[in-house]
Residue, then its C-alpha position, 0 to 999 in steps of 0.5 A: x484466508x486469501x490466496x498465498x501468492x496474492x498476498x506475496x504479490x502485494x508484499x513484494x508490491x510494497x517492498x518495491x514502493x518503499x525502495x523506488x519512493x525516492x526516485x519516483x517523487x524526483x522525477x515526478x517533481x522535475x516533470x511537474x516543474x514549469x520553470x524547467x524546458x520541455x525537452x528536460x521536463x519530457x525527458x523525466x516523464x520518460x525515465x518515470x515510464x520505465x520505472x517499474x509500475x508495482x514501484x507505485x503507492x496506488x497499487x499496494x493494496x491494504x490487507x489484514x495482517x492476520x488473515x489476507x483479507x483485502x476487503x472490510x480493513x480497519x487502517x488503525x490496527x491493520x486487521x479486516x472486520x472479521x478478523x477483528x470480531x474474533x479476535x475481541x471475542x477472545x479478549x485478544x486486543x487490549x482495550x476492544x471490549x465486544x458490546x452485549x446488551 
């Protein structure tokens, strides 16, 4: 089990993504612009900078929903390996049937 406080780290990091999204990719297309001047240009890569960093997508890290685990995720259904072999041996993830030969 990972740490309480890095797993509401990370949550809060995503809330904060999800709310500044908008803000973020308008700024990022002003300064990506090359038909606008550079003073206005320079000015939206000024405002991006004092947006808060956590606000950014590439900082929340994906974890398992079950257990915190950051590390063996499996995107499709959200859990780590570990969590995912335990949870198949006890028939408790419809279609996951744990290979025996």
């Amino acid at each position: 089990m990972a740490k309480k406080s890095a797993i509401n780290n990370n949550k809060k990091r995503a809330k904060l993504a999800a709310d500044k999204a908008g803000k973020r990719a308008r700024l990022r297309a002003i300064a990506k612009d090359r038909s606008l001047t550079v003073e206005e240009r320079f000015e939206a890569t000024l405002k991006l900078a004092e947006v808060p960093r956590n606000s950014c997508i590439n900082r929340v890290r994906n974890r398992c929903e079950v257990t915190g685990r950051p590390r063996a995720y499996n995107r499709k259904l959200k859990m780590s390996r570990i969590a995912l072999r335990e949870l198949g041996s006890k028939g408790l993830i419809p279609g996951l049937v744990k290979s025996s030969w």
